[in-house]
C-alpha positions in Angstrom: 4.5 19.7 -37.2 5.3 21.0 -33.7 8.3 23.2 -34.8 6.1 25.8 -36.4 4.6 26.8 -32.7 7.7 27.2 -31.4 9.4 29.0 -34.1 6.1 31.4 -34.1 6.4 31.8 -30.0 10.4 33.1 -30.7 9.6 35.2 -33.3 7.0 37.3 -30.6 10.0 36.6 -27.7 12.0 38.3 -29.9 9.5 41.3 -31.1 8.3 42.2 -27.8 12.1 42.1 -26.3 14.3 43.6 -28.9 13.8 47.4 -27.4 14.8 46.3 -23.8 18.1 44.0 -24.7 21.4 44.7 -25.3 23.2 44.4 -28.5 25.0 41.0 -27.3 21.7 39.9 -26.0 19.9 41.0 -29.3 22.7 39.1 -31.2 21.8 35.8 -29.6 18.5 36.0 -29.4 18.8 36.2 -33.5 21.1 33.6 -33.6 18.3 31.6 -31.9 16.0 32.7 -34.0 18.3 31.5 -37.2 18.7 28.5 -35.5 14.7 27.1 -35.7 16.1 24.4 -38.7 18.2 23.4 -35.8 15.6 22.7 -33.8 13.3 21.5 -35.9 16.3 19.3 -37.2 16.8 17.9 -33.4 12.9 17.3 -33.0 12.9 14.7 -36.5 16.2 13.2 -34.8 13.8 12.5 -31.6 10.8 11.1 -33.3 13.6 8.9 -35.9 14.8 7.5 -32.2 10.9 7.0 -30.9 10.1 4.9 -34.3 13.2 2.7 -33.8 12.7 2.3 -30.1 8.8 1.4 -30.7 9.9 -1.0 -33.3 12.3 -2.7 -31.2 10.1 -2.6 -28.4 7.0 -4.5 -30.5 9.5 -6.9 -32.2 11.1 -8.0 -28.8 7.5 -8.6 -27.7 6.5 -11.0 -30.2 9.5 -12.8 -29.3 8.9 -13.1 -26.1 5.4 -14.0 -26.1 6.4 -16.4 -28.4 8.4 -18.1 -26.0 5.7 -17.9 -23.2 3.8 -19.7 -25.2 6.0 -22.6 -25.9 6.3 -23.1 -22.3 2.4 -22.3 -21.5 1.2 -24.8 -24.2 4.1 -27.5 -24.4 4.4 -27.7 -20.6 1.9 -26.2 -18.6 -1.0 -27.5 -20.5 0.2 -30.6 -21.3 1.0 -31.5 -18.0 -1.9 -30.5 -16.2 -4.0 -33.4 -18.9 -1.5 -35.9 -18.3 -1.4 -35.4 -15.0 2.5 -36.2 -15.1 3.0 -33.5 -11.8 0.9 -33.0 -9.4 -1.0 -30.3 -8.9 0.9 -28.2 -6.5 4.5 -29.7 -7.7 3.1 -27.6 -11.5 2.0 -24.6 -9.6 5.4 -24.6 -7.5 7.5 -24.4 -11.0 5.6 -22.2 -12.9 3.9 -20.0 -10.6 1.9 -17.5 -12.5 3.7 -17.7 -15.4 0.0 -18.4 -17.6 -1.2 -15.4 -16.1 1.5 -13.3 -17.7 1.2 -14.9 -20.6 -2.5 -13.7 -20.6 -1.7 -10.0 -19.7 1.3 -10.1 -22.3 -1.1 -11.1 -25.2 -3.1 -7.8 -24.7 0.5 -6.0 -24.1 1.2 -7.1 -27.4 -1.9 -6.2 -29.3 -2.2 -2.9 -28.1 1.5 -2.3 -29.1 1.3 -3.9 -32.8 -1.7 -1.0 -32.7 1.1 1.9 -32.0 -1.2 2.6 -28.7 1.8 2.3 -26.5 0.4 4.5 -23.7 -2.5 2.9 -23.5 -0.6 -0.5 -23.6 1.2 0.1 -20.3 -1.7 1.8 -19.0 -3.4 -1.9 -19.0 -0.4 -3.7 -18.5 1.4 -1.8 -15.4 -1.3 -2.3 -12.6 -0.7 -6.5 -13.3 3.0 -6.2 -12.7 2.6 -7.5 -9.4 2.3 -10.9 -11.1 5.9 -10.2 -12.4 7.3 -9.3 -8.7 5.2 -12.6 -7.0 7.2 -14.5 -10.1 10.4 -13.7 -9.8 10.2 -13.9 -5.8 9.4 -17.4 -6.1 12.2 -18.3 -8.8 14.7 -19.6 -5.8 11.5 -22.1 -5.1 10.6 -22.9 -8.3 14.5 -23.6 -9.6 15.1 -26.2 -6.6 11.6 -27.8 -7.3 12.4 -28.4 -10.7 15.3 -29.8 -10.0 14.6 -32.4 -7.7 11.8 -33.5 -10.0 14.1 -33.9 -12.3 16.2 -35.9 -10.3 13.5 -38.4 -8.8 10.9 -38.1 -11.6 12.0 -40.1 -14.6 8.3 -39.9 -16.3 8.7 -35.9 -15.9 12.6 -36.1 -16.8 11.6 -38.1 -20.3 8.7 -35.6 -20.9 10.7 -32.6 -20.1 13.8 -33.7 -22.8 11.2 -34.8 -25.3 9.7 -31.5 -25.5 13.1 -29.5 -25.4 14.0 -31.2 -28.9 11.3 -29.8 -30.5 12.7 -27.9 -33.7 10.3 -24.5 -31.9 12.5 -24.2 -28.9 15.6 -23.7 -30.8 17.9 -25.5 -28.5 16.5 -23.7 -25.5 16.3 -25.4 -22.2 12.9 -25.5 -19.6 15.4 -23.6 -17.7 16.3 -20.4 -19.8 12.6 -20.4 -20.6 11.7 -19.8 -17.0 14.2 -16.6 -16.7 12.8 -15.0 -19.2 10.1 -12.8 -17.6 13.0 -11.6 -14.8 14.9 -10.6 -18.1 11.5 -9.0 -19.8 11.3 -6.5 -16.9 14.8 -5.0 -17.2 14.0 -5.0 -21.0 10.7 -3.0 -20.2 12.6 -0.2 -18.2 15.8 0.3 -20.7 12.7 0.8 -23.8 10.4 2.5 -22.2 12.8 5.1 -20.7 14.2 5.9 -24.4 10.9 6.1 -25.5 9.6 8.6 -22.4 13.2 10.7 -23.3 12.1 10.9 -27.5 8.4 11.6 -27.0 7.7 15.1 -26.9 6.3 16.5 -23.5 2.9 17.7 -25.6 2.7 14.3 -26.8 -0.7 12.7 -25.8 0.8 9.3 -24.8 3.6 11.6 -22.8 2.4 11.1 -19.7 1.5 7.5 -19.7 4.8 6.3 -20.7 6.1 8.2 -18.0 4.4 6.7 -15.4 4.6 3.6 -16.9 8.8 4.1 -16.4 8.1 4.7 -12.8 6.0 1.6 -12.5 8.6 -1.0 -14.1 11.2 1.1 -12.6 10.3 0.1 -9.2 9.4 -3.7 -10.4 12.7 -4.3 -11.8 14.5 -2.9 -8.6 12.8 -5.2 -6.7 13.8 -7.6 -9.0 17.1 -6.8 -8.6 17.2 -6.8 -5.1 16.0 -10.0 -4.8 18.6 -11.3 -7.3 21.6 -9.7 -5.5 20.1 -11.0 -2.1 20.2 -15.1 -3.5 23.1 -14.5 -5.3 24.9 -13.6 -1.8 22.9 -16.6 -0.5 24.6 -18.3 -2.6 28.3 -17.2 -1.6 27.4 -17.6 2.2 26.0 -21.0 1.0 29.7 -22.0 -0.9 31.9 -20.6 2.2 30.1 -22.4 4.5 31.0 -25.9 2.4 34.4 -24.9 2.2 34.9 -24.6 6.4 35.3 -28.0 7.8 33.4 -28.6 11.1 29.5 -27.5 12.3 30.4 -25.0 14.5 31.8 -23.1 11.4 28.8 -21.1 10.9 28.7 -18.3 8.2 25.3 -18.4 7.3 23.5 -15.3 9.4 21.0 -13.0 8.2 21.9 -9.5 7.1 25.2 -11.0 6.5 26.9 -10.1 3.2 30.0 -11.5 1.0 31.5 -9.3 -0.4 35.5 -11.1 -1.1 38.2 -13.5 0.0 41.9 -14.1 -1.1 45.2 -15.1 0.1 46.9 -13.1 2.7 50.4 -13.5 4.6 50.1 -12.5 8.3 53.8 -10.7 9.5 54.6 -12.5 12.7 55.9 -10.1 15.4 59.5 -11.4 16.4 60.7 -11.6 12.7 59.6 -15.2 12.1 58.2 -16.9 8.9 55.2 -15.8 7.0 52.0 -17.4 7.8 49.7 -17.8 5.1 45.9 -17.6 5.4 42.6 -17.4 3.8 41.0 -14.1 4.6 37.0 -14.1 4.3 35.7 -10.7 4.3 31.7 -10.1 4.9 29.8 -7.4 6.0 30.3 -7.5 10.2 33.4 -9.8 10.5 36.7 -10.7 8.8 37.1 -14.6 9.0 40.6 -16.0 9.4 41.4 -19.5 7.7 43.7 -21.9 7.3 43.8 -24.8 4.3 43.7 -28.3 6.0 46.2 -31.1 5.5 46.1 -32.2 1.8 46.1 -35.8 2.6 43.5 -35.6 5.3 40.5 -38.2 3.5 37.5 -35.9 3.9 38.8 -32.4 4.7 41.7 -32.1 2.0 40.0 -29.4 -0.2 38.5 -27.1 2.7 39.6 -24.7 5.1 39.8 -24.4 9.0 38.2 -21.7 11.3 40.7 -19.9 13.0 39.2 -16.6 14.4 36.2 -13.7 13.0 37.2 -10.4 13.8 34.2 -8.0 14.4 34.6 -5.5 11.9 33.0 -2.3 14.2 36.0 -3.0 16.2 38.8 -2.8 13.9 40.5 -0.1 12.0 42.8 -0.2 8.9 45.4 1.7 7.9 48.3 1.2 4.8 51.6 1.1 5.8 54.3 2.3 3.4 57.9 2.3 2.5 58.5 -2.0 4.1 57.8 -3.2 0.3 60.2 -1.8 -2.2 56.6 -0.9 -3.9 56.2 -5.2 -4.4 53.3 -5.7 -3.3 51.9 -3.8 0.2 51.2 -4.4 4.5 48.2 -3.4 5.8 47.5 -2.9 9.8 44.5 -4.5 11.1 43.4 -3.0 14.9 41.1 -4.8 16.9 40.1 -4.5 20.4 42.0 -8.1 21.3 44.8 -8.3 18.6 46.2 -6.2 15.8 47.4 -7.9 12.7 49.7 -7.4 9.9 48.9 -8.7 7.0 50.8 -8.8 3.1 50.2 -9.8 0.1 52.8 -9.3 -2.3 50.7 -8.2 -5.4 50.1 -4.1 -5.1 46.6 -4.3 -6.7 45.3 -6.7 -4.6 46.6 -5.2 -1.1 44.7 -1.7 -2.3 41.3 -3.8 -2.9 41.6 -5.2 0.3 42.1 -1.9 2.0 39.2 -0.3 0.1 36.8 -3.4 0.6 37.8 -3.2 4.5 37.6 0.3 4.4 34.3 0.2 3.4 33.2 -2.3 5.3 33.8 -0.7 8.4 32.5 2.8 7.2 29.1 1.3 6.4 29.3 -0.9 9.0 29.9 2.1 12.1 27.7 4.3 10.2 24.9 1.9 10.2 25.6 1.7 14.1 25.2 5.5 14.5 21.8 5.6 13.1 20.7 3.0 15.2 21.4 4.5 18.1 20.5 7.7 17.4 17.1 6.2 16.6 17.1 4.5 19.9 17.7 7.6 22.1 14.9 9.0 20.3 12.4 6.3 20.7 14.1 6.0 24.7 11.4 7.2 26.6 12.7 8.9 29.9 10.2 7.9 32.5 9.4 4.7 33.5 5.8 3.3 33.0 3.0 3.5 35.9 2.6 -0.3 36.0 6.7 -0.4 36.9 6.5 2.1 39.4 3.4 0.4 40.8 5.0 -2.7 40.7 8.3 -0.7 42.7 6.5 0.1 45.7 4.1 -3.1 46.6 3.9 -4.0 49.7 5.7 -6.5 50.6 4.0 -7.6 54.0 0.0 -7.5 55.4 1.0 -5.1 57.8 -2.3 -2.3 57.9 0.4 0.3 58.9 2.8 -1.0 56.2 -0.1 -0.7 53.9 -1.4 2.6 54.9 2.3 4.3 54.4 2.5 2.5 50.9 -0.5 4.2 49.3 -0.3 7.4 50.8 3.6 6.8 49.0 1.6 6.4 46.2 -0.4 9.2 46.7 2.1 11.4 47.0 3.9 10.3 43.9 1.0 10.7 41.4 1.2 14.2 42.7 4.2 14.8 42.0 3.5 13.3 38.1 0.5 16.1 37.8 1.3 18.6 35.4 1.3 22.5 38.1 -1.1 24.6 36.9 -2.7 27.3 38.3 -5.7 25.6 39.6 -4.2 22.9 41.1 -1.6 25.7 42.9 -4.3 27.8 44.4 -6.2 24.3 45.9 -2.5 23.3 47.5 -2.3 26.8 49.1 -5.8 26.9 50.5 -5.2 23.1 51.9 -1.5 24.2 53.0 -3.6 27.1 55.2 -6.5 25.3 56.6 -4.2 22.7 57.7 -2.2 25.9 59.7 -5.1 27.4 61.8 -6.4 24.1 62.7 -6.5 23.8 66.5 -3.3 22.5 68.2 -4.9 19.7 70.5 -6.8 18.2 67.6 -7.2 14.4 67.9 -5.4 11.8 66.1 -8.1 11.4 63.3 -8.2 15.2 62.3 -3.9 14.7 62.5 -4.6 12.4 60.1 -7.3 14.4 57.9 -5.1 17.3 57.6 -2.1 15.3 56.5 -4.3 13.6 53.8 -5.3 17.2 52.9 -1.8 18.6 52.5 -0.9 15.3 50.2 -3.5 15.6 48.1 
């Protein structure tokens, strides 16, 4: 249906410029013209991909507000008339998962309607229930599970409603990820139907600001999953380092890999192997405590952390006989070699470090830069003030300090022209004043020539 414009609008391209153009241009301008099936061809291809995308996009729906339901009217209702949790222990687990259960049941009926635009038109504004979710799915995940643990009336109830034949085998647990899921489900279908819907389309611009919408919900999202799963890795070093002084958990800290190196002594001795830890600012150093110790025999003692914005790397080549690699670690205190003897490894260290200490210097160039500009050169009133007190009831003392002052708030004025011609005219009065004038017209004039 919307070929035939666009076919017509060629045809008069081509009419009105065939007297300017060249022969080769005139050639492919016809072959453009011969190729309208073509286009017309790639416009049915688009609307066959927006018909499957829309299908898959209502059929994934009703699954999932299937499964919202189980969990709204098997758990959350249920509970809330037995009374089995309290009231602030339910809310804790399930957050606002009822609400999106309400908005999703007019998501849903708008989309069985083929009125997608208008769908997420409804539905985007509410996605901040999705974000306050998903933010509080760390909380709700550990609140769960110590009920679990110390509340064998909720434990019972919780396994008695899993076995029924409509969850399918699926745990309280998987149901509770599903809306963190939904979202990244939302942006992938919505972004292939935005990219098959014609630009004329009337629902055209809709989707597309619907795409922006869950775009920016489901980076959140994402965020906030990468930043608890690197909880989580700070969270299993720090078990593995015996002693409380071994502290790993700091914020802005991130993991990012760990793995056994040998460090080359200087004088030609044996190879000492370590644990490396490599995070974000530092480079922790490790060694495996005595298997037989009682406690400690699985962890890992703290040596030394490097500081990262300190060090450099650098390969070295040709000690190897190309098994494995070295790497030279500089620091401001000490400078390491260290081996490993498998050559893929060695490079992912070098890169990881590399990295690490790109990011890391960059970051500290910003900083400062931002610094210097914020730095502002003079120092405030009230610290200059504060600079020149007097430090005695002396009258004299006192007299001296303000006219001190006096002078220096002078000196602060911006010169104009004004102020120039008044410090001339005071400059020359105080001149032809009389030579044997008294102490207290002394003093006058001075005052005069400060001010």
């Amino acid at each position: 249906m919307s070929a035939s414009p666009y076919r017509t609008a060629t045809k008069r391209h081509l009419t009105a410029s065939d007297q300017h153009s060249t022969p080769k241009v005139r050639e492919t301008q016809l072959k453009c013209s011969a190729g309208g099936a073509t286009i017309a061809e790639q416009r049915a291809r688009w609307e066959r991909k927006r018909i499957r995308t829309a299908k898959e996009l209502v059929e994934t729906e009703q699954r999932y507000f299937e499964q919202l339901e189980l969990v709204v009217v098997y758990f959350i209702e249920i509970l809330k008339a037995k009374g089995t949790l309290q009231p602030d222990i339910r809310d804790a687990i399930f957050c606002t998962l009822k609400a999106i259960h309400s908005i999703n049941r007019t998501l849903l009926r708008n989309l069985e309607d083929g009125k997608f635009g208008l769908a997420f038109d409804i539905f985007c504004p509410q996605l901040q229930l999705y974000t306050t979710y998903t933010d509080n799915m760390e909380h709700a995940v550990k609140v769960l599970q110590e009920q679990i643990r110390k509340n064998k009336r909720f434990a019972r109830f919780k396994k008695l409603q899993e076995s029924r034949p409509e969850f399918q085998g699926l745990k309280l647990e998987d149901l509770l990820l599903l809306p963190r899921k939904r979202v990244y489900q939302y942006k992938h279908l919505l972004r292939d139907l935005t990219e098959n819907t014609s630009p004329d389309h009337p629902e055209f611009q809709q989707l597309t600001n619907a795409v922006k919408a869950v775009s920016e919900v489901s980076q959140h999202i994402q965020d906030q999953a990468r930043r608890h799963e690197n909880y989580l890795q700070l969270l299993r070093v720090q078990k593995l380092l015996k002693g409380q002084r071994s502290q790993v958990l700091a914020p802005g800290r991130m993991y990012i890999r760990e793995g056994w190196l040998a460090i080359v002594p200087p004088k030609g001795e044996e190879l000492k192997h370590k644990m490396f830890f490599l995070f974000s600012d530092i480079l922790l150093v490790t060694k495996p405590c005595h298997p037989l110790h009682p406690v400690h025999s699985d962890k890992f003692a703290w040596q030394k952390a490097y500081p990262l914005i300190e060090g450099t790397v650098e390969k070295v080549f040709g000690h190897t006989r190309s098994q494995g690699g070295l790497i030279s670690l500089t620091f401001s205190e000490e400078k390491l070699l260290v081996m490993s003897s498998d050559q893929e490894d060695i490079n992912d260290w070098y890169r990881c470090l590399s990295a690490a200490i790109g990011q890391l210097r960059s970051r500290s160039i910003f900083i400062q830069r931002k610094d210097n500009l914020a730095r502002r050169p003079i120092r405030s009133t009230a610290m200059e003030i504060h600079s020149i007190a007097p430090k005695s009831g002396n009258k004299r003392s006192l007299n001296a300090d303000q006219h001190q002052l006096k002078d220096m708030n002078a000196k602060s004025q911006p010169v104009n022209e004004w102020t120039t011609a008044k410090r001339i005219r005071l400059e020359t009065n105080a001149a032809t004043r009389p030579q044997d004038a008294g102490p207290g017209m002394e003093q006058a004039g001075t005052n005069c020539i400060i001010l």
